[in-house]
N, C-alpha and C positions, 0 to 999 in steps of 0.2 A: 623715663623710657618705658614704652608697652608694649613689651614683646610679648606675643600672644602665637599660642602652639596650637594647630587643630588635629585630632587623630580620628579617623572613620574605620569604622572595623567592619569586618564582612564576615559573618559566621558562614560558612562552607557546609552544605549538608547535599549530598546524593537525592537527586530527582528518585534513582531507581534502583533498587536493590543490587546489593554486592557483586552477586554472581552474573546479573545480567550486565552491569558496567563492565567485567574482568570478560566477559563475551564479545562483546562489544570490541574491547581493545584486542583479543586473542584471533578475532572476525571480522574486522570492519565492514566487509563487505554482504555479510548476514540481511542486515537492513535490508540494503538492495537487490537481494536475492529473494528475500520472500516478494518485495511488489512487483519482481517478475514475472514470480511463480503467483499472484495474485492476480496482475492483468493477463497472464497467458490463459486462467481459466475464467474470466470473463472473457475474454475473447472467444473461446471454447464455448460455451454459454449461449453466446449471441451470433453465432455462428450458428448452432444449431436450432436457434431460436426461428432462426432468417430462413433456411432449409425446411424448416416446417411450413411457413408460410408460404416461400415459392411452392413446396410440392401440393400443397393444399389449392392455393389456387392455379396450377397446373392442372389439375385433377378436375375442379371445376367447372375452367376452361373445354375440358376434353370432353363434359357430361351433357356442356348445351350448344356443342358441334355434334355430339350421337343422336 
């Protein structure tokens, strides 16, 4: 008879420090709130990005109709 036993271990270690994991579970929703507050100011950004180029070449426009 070959009875044969296999055992796999998995050491467990934290990606990321203590306080940021016990955040995480106190916050869930933390994550998703800063790429909010991340694409709200690229939005912001390119928004006003866009604003300079219309008024720019509005300006333009209005200098080779005078």
């Amino acid at each position: 008879m070959n009875n044969k036993a296999y055992r796999s271990e998995e050491s467990l270690t934290l990606k990321s420090p203590l306080i940021e994991a016990v955040n995480k579970i106190r916050n869930p929703n933390q994550a998703l709130e800063n790429k909010i507050d991340n694409i709200s100011e690229v939005v912001k950004q390119l928004s006003q990005k866009v604003g300079s180029i219309l008024n720019s070449k509005a300006i333009g426009y209005n200098e080779i109709n005078n």
